[in-house]
Every structure is written in structure tokens, then in C-alpha cells.
C-alpha positions, -999 to 999 in steps of 0.1 A, spaced: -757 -195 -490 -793 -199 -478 -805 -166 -458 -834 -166 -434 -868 -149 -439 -859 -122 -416 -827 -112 -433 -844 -117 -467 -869 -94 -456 -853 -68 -435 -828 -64 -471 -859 -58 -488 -870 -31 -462 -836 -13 -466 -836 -17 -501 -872 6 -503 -862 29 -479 -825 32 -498 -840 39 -536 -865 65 -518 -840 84 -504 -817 84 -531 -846 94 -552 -855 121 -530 -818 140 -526 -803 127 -560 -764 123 -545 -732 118 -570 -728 84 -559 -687 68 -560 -689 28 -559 -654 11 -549 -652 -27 -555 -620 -51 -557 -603 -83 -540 -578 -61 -520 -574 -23 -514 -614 -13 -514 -614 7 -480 -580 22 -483 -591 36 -517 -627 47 -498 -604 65 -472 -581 84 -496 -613 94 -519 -633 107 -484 -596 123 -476 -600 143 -507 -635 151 -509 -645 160 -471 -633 194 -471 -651 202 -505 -680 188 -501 -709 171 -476 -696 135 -482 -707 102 -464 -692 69 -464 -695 33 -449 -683 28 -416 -666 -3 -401 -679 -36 -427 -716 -15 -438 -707 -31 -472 -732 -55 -479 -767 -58 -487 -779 -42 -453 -746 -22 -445 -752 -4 -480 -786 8 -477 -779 17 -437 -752 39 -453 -772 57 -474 -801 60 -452 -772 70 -425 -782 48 -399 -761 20 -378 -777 -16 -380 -805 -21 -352 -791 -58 -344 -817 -78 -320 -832 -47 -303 -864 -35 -322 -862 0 -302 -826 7 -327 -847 -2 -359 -873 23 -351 -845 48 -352 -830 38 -382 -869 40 -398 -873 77 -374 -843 85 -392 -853 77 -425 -880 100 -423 -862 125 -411 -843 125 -448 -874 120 -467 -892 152 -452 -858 176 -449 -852 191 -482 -818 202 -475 -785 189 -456 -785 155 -472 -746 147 -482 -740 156 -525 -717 126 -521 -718 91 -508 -688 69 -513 -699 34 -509 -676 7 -508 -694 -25 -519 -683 -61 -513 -684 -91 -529 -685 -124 -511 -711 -146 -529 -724 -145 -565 -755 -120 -572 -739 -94 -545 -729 -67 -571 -761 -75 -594 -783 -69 -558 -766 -36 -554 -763 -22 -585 -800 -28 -597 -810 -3 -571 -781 19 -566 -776 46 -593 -735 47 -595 -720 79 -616 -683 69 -608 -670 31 -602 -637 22 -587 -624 -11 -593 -594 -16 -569 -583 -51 -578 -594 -88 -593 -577 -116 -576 -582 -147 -554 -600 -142 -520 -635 -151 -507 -630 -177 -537 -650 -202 -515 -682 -192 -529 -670 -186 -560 -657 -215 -589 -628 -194 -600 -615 -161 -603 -628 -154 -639 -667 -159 -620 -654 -134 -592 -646 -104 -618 -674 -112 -637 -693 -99 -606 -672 -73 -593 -669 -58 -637 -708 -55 -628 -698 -22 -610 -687 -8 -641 -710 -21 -667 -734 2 -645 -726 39 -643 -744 64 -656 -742 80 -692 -722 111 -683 -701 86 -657 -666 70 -656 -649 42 -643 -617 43 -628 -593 14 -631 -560 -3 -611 -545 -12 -647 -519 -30 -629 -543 -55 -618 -543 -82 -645 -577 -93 -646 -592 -53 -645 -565 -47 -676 -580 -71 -693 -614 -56 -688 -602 -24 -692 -596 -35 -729 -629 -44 -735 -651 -16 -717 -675 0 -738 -677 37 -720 -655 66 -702 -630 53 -682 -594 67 -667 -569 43 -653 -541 46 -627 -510 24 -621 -474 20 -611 -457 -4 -636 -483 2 -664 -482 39 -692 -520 48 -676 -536 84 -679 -525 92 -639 -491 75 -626 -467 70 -600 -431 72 -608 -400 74 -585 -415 61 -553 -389 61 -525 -390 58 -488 -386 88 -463 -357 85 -436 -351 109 -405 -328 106 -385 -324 65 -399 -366 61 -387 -388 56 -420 -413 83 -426 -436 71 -450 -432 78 -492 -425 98 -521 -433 99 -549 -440 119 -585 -477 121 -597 -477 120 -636 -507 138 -657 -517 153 -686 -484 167 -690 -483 178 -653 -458 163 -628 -464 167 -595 -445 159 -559 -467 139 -536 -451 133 -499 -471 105 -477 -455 106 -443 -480 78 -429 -478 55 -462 -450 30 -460 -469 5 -487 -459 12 -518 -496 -8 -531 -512 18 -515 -501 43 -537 -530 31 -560 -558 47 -537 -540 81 -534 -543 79 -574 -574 66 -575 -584 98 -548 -566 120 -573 -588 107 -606 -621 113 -587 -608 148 -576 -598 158 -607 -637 141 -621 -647 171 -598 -628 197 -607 -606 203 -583 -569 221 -579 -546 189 -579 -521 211 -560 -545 211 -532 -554 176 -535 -520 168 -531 -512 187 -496 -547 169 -483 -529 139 -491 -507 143 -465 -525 135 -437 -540 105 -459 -531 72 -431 -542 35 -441 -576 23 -423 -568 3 -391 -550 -31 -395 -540 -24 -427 -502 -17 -433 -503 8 -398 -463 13 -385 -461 12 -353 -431 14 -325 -427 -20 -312 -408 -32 -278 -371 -32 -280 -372 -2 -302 -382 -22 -330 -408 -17 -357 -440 -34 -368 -463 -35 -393 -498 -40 -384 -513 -57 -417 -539 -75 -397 -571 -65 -408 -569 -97 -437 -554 -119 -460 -553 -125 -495 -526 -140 -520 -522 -109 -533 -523 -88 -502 -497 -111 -483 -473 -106 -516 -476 -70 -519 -470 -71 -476 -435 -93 -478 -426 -73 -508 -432 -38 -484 -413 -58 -456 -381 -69 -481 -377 -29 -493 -375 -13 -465 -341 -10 -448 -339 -30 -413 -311 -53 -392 -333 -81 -388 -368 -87 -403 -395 -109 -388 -428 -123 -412 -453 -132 -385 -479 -154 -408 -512 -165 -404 -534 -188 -427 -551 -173 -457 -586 -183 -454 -611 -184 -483 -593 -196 -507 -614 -231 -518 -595 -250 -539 -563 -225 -546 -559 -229 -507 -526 -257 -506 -505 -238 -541 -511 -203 -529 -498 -208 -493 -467 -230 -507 -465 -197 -532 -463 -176 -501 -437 -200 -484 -416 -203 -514 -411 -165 -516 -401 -164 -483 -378 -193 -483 -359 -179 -515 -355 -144 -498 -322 -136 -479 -340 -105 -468 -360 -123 -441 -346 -134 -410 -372 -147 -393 -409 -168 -405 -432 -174 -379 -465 -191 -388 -497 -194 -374 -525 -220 -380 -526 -254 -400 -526 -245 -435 -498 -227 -433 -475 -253 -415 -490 -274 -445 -473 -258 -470 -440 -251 -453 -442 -296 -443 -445 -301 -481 -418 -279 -493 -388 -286 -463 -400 -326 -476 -382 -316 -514 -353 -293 -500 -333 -279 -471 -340 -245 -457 -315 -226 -433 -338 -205 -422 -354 -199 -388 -392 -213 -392 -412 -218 -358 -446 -229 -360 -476 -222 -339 -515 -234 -342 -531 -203 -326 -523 -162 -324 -523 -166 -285 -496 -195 -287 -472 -170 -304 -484 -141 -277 -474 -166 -248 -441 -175 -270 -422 -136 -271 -394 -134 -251 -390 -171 -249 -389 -185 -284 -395 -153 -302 -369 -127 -290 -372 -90 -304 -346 -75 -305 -334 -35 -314 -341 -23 -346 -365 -55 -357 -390 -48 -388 -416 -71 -381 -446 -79 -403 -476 -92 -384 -506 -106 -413 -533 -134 -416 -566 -135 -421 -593 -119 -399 -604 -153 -382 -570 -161 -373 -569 -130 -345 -532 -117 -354 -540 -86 -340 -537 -103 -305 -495 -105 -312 -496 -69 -328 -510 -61 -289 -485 -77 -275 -452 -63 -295 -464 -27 -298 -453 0 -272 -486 11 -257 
């Protein structure tokens, strides 16, 4: 990707003014990298940490190589309007003349979407605890394969301090298999895998018959402790409450505590939300993007939960380069084997692709309507898409396919 003078320069800006402050206040510093789950596990860790300590975090996508350094300086981007950078350089004084007041803590969540991101960031960012969430296939477009996307993201890792630790999702394949071969401290999490900090007996929460998020028993050192999640319906994102958990526990903290905070622990915006829908159904709001992985782990959340009809409302996975046909037939195949889904409406070409190729080897009973844009499906409830009482509907796509237009259609407002 070729990048203009201006941005090459204003990075390098951002970049002096970062390593100065961070030099001047000295702040434990928490790096969170992966293909899927980054800002849930930056929300549970903040969750945690805010009523302990002065913590700061990215806001909205300040994940890059300008977001970053904005986030540590504390400042939102200045855009076009030169008035908004002198603030953000006011600002920046501000931190390097106050002695006192600066957070103890920044949590930076740090994206990857072309090679040299993570070596960019961590050459000037000291990091003393690095979360890797995830390695799978997305933003593969820049990338040749997804051995040359954990090869950058592992950079995270290969970079904490002496007296640091990495924490790992050793469910994830490809950060297992890392895992194995990391030279330095390290404490993993996981579900299906024997890991230092586990979750066993997940279940969902019922009511009154309404889902109330999940339960589950925390597994440490010996210790086994109840954790309740009444605005957690994913069972995926179970992995940034334990995540949360190992960095409390890096600072010392009473995991009894911890786990009553967690409580009030909701997924970011767009990201596995429940929501009442019209009709009296349900939906799922898992908007925000779309990734093999993260689709999977969606339809999976959508199959176990109890429901008289259930609705997949699909949009294109975008990003993908060459993996971009076989993962979106992968996606339709798991669908089209499942009894436990009524209902697959689809959004956008590559989609309706991979549902062509598959209907061309075999017949499918199931309903399948098709649609090239998110507004086509808005304009098509009540008419071709009826909702009726007691639907579980799972809206998901990629951000540029705008599926939260339909979630703002079928929610109650």
C-alpha cells in the first residue's frame, strides 16, 4: 500500500511525541493483537482494571499507526482541520510538563492489516503484557497466507519486556503452535484445551423462557470459581473474560472481585449485542465484521441457543484474497447441513456465489433468498422476510456490506 507524504509524515510526528511521553510517565503498557476478538478482550481487560487503577484505552478504530500514538498521547485525530492538531500537540505538552495524573495503564489494542504494522509499533512501544486473541484468515488481502499474518501478529510477543508475560487463546491453532515455541513467561487461557486459566461448564441463563446471558466455572491454580455474564450470550467471548482474569491476576488482584466486575462486562457495539426484535423476537447484532472464524463461532452461538424458528441473515466476508470462494462455500455448507436453521438470507455477490456452486452438486430444502445489497433486505421484511414470534435471528457480514442497516430495521427501538 503506497501512503502519501503527509500520512508518512504526520506518523512520524506521532510517533516522537508517543516515545516522549511514554518516556516521561513510564505506564505498564497491555498490547492486544489477533484476527478476531481484539476489542472484546480490550473491553473486558479495561472492565477489570478501571476501578483499580487510572487506565486508558483506544477508542472507536485508534488502532493503527496514528490511532496508537493519539491514544497514548490521549488525543482524538485532528482530520483536515489544522486548528484540532494544535490541540492534540497543546495537549501533548500538557503531559510532558504535568508530572502527575498520567494513566499507570494503557491498554492498546493494535491491528494488523498490512505487513510491517506490528514491527512499526512495537519498535517504539515498550509492551510489559501481550495478548494474542486469535490467528486466522481476515485482512488476508495484503497478506500471502495466514502463516505471513501470524508471523506479524507473534511480533507482539517476541517483544515484551524481561519481567513481562504473554497471554495466549491456546484454542487458537496457529497461537498453540506458537505457544510451543515461545522462548519467555507466558500463561494461556482456553475452553477445549488443559491451559493454566479455563472455562468449564458453560451454559446459558433462562428467566422466565428469555436467555440471560452465561455461566460458567473459572478453573485456577487449584481454585474454582462461579462466573455469571448476564450480557454474554457468545460462548467465544468467554476467552476475553479469561484473558481479563490473567491480566488481573498479573496485578495482583482478588479474583473474587474480579469476577463480580465481570458482571457488568457487555460485548463492544456490533459485536454479538441481543437485542428485542419486532414480533417479540430476538436478534443478534454481530455486525461490526466478518471473518471465517468469526461467522463460525456466530452460527455456532445461533444453533445452541434454544428458539422456534432461527434466521442467519449473511453478508459477504470481505478480505479474504484468494481463500474468498472455499471459505464462503465452508460457511454455506455448515448452514445447509444444519436442521437447526430455518431460514438463510444472504447479502452481496460472493455469497450468492458460493450457495450457486453448491445447489449446482445437490438439492437443498431449505429456505435461501438472496439479496445484492443490506437496504434490499431492509425494503424486503414483512414481504418476503416475515418475523415472526419468538424468531432468533442472526444479523453478520462484513463492515462494508452495511448489515447494521437491517439490525435498524428489526430491532424494537
Amino acid at each position: 500500500m503506497h501512503k502519501s507524504k503527509k500520512i508518512i509524515y504526520l506518523e512520524k510526528i506521532l510517533r516522537f511525541m508517543a516515545v516522549a511521553i511514554l518516556k516521561r510517565h513510564k505506564p505498564k503498557i497491555i498490547g492486544i493483537t489477533g484476527s478476531v476478538g481484539k476489542s472484546s478482550a480490550k473491553e473486558a481487560i479495561y472492565s477489570v482494571l478501571h476501578n483499580n487503577f487510572k487506565v486508558r484505552k483506544n477508542i472507536e478504530n485508534y488502532n493503527n499507526e496514528i490511532g496508537v500514538p493519539l491514544t497514548i498521547i490521549g488525543a482524538k485525530s485532528g482530520g483536515k482541520n489544522p486548528l484540532k492538531w494544535l490541540l492534540v500537540f497543546l495537549k501533548w505538552l500538557f503531559w510532558l510538563i504535568i508530572p502527575i495524573g498520567y494513566p499507570r495503564i494503557l491498554i492498546l489494542e493494535m491491528a494488523v492489516d498490512h505487513p510491517g504494522d506490528m514491527k512499526y509499533l512495537v519498535e517504539f512501544i515498550p509492551i510489559e503484557l501481550a495478548v494474542l486473541t486469535d490467528i486466522s484468515l481476515s485482512h488476508l488481502k495484503f497478506f500471502k497466507n495466514v502463516n505471513q499474518i501470524a508471523q506479524e501478529k507473534t511480533l507482539l510477543a517476541k517483544h515484551i519486556s524481561k519481567d513481562g508475560i504473554a497471554i495466549f487463546n491456546m484454542d487458537s491453532l496457529l497461537v498453540n503452535d506458537f505457544a510451543q515455541k515461545f522462548v519467555g513467561n507466558f500463561i494461556g487461557v482456553g475452553i477445549e484445551n488443559d491451559t493454566a486459566i479455563k472455562a468449564s461448564d458453560i451454559h446459558f441463563n433462562y428467566i422466565d423462557d428469555k436467555l440471560n446471558g452465561l455461566s460458567f466455572k473459572f478453573n485456577f491454580q487449584g481454585k474454582i470459581i462461579p462466573f455469571r455474564l448476564p450480557n454474554i450470550i457468545a460462548t467465544h467471548q468467554i476467552y476475553a473474560v479469561l484473558i481479563a482474569v490473567a491480566v488481573a491476576n498479573y496485578f495482583k488482584m482478588n479474583l473474587l472481585e474480579v469476577a463480580k466486575s465481570l458482571e457488568k462486562f457487555q460485548s463492544p457495539q456490533g459485536r454479538m449485542n441481543l437485542f428485542q426484535g419486532i414480533n417479540n423476537s430476538l436478534v443478534i447484532d454481530d455486525t461490526y465484521n466478518a471473518s471465517p472464524v468469526s461467522t463460525m463461532a456466530a452460527l455456532q452461538t445461533l444453533q445452541s441457543i434454544s428458539s422456534d424458528r432461527k434466521i442467519a441473515i449473511l453478508g459477504d466476508m470481505l478480505e479474504l484474497g484468494r481463500q474468498s470462494e472455499k471459505k464462503h462455500q465452508e460457511i454455506i455448507e455448515n448452514i445447509l447441513s444444519n436442521d437447526e436453521i430455518d431460514m438463510l438470507v444472504t447479502v452481496g455477490k460472493r455469497i450468492r456465489l458460493a450457495i450457486q456452486i453448491i445447489l449446482s452438486k445437490k438439492k437443498i430444502s431449505k429456505t435461501i433468498i438472496s439479496f445484492d445489497s443490506s437496504q434490499e433486505v431492509v425494503d424486503a421484511i414483512d414481504e418476503k422476510i416475515k418475523i415472526n414470534k419468538s424468531d432468533l435471528i442472526l444479523v453478520k457480514g462484513s463492515r462494508a456490506m452495511q448489515m447494521e442497516k437491517i439490525v435498524k430495521k428489526i430491532i424494537l427501538k
